[in-house]
C-alpha positions in Angstrom: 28.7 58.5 184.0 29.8 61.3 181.8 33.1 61.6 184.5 34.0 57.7 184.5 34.3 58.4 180.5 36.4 61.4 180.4 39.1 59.6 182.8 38.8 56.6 180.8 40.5 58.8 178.0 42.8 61.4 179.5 45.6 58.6 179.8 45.2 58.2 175.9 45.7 61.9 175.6 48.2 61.8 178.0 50.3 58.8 175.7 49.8 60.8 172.5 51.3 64.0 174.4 54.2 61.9 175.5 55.0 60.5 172.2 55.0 64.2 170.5 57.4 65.6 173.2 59.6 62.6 173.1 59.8 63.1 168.8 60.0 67.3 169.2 63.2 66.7 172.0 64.4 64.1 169.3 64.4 66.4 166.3 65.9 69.3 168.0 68.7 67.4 169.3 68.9 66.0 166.1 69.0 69.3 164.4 71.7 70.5 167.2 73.7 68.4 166.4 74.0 67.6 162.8 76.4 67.4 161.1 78.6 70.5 159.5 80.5 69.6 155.9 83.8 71.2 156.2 84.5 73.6 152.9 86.8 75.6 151.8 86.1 78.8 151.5 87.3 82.6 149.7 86.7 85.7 150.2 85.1 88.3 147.3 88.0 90.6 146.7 89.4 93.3 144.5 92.8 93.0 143.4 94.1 92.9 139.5 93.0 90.5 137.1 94.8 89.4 133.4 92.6 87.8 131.0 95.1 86.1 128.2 94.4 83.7 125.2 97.2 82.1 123.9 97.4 80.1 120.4 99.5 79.3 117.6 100.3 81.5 114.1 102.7 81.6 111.0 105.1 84.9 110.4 104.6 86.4 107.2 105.4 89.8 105.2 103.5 92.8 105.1 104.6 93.5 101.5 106.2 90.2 99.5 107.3 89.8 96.3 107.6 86.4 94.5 109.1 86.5 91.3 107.8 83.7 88.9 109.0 82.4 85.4 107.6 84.6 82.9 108.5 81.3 80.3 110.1 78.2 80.8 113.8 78.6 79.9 117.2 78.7 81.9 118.0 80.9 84.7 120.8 82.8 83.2 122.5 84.5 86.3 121.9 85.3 89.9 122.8 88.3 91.0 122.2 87.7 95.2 121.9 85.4 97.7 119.5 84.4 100.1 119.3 86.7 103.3 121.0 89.9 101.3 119.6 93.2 101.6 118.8 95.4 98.5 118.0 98.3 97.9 114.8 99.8 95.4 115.7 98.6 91.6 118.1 96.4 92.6 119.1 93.5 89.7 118.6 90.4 91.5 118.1 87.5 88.6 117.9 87.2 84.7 116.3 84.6 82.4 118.0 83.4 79.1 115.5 85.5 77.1 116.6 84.4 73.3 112.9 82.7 72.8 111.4 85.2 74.8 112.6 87.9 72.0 111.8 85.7 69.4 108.3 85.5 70.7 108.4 89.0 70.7 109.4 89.5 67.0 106.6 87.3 66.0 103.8 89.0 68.3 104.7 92.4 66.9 105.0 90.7 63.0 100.9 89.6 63.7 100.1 93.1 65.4 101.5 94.7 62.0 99.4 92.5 59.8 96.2 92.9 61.9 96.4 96.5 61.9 97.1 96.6 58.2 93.7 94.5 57.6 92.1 96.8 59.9 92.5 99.9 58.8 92.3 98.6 54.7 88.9 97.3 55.9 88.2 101.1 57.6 89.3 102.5 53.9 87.2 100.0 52.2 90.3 97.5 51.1 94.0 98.6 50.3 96.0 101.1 48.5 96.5 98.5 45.4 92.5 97.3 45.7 91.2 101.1 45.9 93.4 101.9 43.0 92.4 99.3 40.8 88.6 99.9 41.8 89.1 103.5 40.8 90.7 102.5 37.2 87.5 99.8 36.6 85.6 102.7 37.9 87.0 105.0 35.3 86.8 102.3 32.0 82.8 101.9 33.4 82.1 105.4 33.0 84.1 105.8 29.4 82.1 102.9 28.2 79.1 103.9 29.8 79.4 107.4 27.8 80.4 105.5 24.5 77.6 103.2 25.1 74.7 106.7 25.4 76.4 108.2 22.3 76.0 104.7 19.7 72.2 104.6 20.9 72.0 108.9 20.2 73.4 108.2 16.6 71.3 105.0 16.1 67.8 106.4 17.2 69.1 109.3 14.6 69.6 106.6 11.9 66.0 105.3 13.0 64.0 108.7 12.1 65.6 107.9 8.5 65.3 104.1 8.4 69.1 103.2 8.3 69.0 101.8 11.6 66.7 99.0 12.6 64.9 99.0 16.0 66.5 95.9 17.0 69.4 97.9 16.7 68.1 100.6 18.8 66.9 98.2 21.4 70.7 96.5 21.5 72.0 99.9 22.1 69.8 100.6 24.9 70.9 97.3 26.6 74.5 97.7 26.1 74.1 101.3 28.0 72.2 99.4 30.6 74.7 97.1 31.6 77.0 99.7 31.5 75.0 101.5 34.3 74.8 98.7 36.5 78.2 98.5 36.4 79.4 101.9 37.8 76.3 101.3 40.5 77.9 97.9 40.8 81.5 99.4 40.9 80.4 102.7 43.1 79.3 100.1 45.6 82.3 98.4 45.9 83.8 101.4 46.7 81.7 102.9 49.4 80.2 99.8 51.1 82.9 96.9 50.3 82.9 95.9 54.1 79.8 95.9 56.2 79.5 96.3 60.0 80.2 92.3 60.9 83.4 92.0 58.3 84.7 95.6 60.5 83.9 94.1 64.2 86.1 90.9 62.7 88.8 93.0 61.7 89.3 94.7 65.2 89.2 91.9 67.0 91.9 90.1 65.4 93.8 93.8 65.8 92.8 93.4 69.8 93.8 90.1 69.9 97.3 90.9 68.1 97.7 93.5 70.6 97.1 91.5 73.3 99.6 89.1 72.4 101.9 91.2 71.3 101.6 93.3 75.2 102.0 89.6 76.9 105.3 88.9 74.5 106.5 92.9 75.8 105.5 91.8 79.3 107.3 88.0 79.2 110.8 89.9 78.4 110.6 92.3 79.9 110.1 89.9 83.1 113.2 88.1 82.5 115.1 90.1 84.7 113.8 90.4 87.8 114.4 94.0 89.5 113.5 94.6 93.4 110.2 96.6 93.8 111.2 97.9 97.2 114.1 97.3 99.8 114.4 94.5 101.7 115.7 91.4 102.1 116.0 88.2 99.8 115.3 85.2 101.9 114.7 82.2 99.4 115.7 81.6 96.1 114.9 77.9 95.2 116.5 77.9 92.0 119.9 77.8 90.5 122.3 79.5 87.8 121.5 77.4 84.4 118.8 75.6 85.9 115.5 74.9 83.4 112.5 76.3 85.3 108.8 76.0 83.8 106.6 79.1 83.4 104.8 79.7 86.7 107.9 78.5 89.0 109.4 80.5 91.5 112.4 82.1 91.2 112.9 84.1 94.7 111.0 85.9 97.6 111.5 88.7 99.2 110.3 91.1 101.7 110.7 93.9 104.2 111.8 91.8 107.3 111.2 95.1 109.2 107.0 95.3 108.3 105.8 91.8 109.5 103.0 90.0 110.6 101.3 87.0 112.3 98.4 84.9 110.7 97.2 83.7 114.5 94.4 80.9 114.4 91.8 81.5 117.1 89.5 78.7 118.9 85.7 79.7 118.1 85.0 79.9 121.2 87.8 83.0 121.5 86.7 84.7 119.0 83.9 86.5 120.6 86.5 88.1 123.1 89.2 89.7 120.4 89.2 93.2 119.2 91.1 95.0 116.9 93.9 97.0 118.6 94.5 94.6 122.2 97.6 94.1 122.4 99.7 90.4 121.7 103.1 89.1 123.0 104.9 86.9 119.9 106.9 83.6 121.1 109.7 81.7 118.9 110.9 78.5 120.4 114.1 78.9 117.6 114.5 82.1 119.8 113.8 81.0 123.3 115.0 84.3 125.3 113.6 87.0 122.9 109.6 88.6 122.7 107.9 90.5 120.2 105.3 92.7 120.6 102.1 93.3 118.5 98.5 94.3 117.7 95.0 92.5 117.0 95.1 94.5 113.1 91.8 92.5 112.0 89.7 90.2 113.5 88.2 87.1 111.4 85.1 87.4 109.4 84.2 83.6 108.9 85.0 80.2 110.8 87.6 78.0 108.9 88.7 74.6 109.2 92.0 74.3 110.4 93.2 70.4 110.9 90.6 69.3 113.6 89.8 72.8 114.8 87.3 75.2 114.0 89.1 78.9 114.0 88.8 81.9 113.1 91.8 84.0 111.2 93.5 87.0 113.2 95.9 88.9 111.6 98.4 90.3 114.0 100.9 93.5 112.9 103.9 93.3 114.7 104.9 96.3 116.5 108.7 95.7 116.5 109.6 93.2 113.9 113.6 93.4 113.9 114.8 91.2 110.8 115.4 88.1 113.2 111.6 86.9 112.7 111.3 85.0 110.0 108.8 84.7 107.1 107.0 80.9 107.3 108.1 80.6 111.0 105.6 79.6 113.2 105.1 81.2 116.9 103.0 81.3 119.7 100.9 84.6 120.1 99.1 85.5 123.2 96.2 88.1 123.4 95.7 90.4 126.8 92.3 90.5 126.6 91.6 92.1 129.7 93.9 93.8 132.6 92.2 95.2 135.0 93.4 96.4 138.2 90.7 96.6 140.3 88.3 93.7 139.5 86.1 92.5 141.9 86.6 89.0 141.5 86.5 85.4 142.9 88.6 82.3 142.5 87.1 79.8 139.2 86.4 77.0 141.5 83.6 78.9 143.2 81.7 79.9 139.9 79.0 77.2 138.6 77.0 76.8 135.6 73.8 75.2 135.4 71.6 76.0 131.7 74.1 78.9 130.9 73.5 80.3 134.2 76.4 81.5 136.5 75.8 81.1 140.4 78.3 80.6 143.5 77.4 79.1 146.9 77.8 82.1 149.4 78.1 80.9 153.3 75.9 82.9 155.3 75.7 81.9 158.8 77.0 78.7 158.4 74.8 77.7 155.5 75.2 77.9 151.8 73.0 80.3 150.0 73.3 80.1 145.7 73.5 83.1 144.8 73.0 83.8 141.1 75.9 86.0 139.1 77.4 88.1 135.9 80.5 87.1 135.5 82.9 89.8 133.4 87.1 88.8 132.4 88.5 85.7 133.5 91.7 83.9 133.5 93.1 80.2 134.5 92.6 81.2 137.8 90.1 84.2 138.7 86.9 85.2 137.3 85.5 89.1 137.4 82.4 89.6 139.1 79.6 92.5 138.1 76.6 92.0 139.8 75.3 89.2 142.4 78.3 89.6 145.3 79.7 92.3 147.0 83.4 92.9 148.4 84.3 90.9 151.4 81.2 88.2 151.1 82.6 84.9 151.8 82.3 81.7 148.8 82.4 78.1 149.0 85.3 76.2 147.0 84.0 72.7 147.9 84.1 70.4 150.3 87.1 68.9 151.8 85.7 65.2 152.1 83.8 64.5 148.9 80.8 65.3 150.0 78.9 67.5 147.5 77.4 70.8 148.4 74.4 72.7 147.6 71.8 75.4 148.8 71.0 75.2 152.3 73.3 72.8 153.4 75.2 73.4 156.7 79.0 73.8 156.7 82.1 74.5 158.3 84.4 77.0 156.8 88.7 75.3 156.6 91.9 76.7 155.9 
């Protein structure tokens, strides 16, 4: 009985066997011959690698003078012309300075008055005030003593009854008020002014003297001298022409000692230090370079049209008179050159969550392979850790078809 059962079910055994073989040679011919995604591919190399940033700026002096109206009046003569050097001293305009000196008269007319007032309120009034004090002062005390010597005689006349005591007692009033007077009078003298009646006095001195240093200061501005030598590149004014106070008369500068104001993308900013060295473009001057220096890099973020951007101020290193102040250039920054980065091209680098990685082929399959990345440019990007020299990286895929870890592929040219 027991055998008629087991032969009943070894064919079902035998089915089930079947069927797994048949799936198992399925699935391996299937995996033997799927299908290979054709990339392209690079090899981890060293060679040299550039890192540049490139952006726009405006030329201007190291050391600038701008002469403004010291008053409004009329430009009385020019004595230059734009794009003349001068040398230290030079004369280069004057002002019609007639008001200026009347201005002057009148400052140093209230600076005499105030210090007058001052110092009479130091001396406790002036010469004709402490002179008539001391004359009252003087008739006080002679009737003072005239006053003592009546009521002496009339308290004598008393004692033999040819005076009254009413008499007596008007004696001794008039001698009072003759006191009180010389106290009244002695005051005067010594304490005429108190403390708030001197702090008014010198401050209408101060004030006299500062007007009176501003007047000095407005004429003496009226001809304009050059601080240092260099070059006069805009005067925006003419001979007899009425100017306000404040306008600008004429720039110049030191063409030789120039810099660039360079605006920076945020982004950038992080990669700039001071000293790396910058190339200087003018389109006006197609065929010539300057060269320069990262001289300070920006403390804050500014708003600059529709950018965020950061300030750099660039020295230039050879500034030779034929870069203009106001122009505007292109600068670009070497941020890096090395020469023996280990690096890979941009295409193969990926960022997922501010994570680098790169799809290295290993035996026909990709492998991600996480990364630092160091310099990079347009076209390379600097490797420090995750690959080594001669490990081969996946570009992409040459029919669309997207890539990813594990996935089986065929390196192209």
């Amino acid at each position: 009985m027991a055998t008629r059962k087991s032969r009943r079910r070894n064919p079902v055994w035998v089915w089930v066997a079947a069927a797994i073989a048949v799936a198992l040679v399925f699935y391996l011919a299937r995996l033997a011959t799927r299908t290979r995604i054709p990339v392209r591919t690079a090899t981890v190399e060293r060679s040299a690698l550039k890192s540049t940033s490139a952006t726009n700026g405006k030329v201007e002096p190291q050391s600038n003078k701008e002469a403004h109206a010291p008053f409004a009046g009329l430009v009385k003569k020019l004595y230059v012309h734009e794009g003349q050097r001068v040398t230290e001293g030079t004369l280069l305009l004057s002002m019609d300075d007639t008001d200026a000196r009347a201005r002057l008269a009148a400052a140093q007319a209230a600076l005499r008055s105030a210090q007058a007032t001052y110092n009479a309120t130091l001396r406790g009034g002036t010469q004709e005030e402490r002179l008539a004090l001391s004359g009252d002062l003087e008739k006080a005390q002679m009737d003072r003593d005239q006053a003592q010597r009546d009521l002496d005689a009339l308290k004598k006349l008393q004692l033999t009854g040819a005076a009254s005591a009413n008499e007596v007692a008007a004696a001794e009033q008039r001698l009072a008020a003759a006191n009180s007077s010389i106290q009244t009078l002695h005051l005067r003298k010594t304490q005429r002014y108190d403390a708030d009646d001197i702090a008014r006095a010198r401050a209408a001195f101060d004030e006299a003297q500062a007007g009176y240093a501003a007047a000095q200061s407005a004429l003496n501005q009226a001809n304009v001298h050059a601080p240092f030598a260099g070059t006069v590149y805009s005067i925006p004014v003419s001979k007899s022409e009425f100017v306000q106070q404040g306008d600008r008369l004429l720039q110049m500068a030191d063409l030789t000692k120039m810099q660039v104001r360079a605006y920076f993308d945020e982004p950038e900013i992080g990669r700039l230090q001071v000293g790396q060295p910058i190339t200087i473009e003018w389109d006006a001057r197609p065929d010539q370079l300057w060269h320069g220096h990262v001289a300070r890099v920006p403390s804050t973020i500014i708003t600059y049209g529709t950018r965020n951007v950061g300030e750099v101020l660039v020295t230039i290193d050879d500034a030779d008179e034929n870069l203009l102040p106001n122009t505007n250039v292109r600068v670009t920054v070497t941020i890096a050159n090395e020469r023996n980065a280990l690096n890979i091209p941009r295409e193969a680098l990926h960022t997922e969550r501010g994570k680098s990685y790169v799809y290295r082929v290993v035996d026909g399959t990709l492998r991600r392979t996480a990364v630092t990345v160091g310099n990079l440019n347009l076209t390379q990007v600097e490797i420090l850790t995750g690959l080594k020299e001669g490990d081969i990286v996946a570009l992409g895929s040459t029919n669309g078809q997207p890539i990813g870890d594990g996935v089986l592929v065929v390196e192209t040219k």
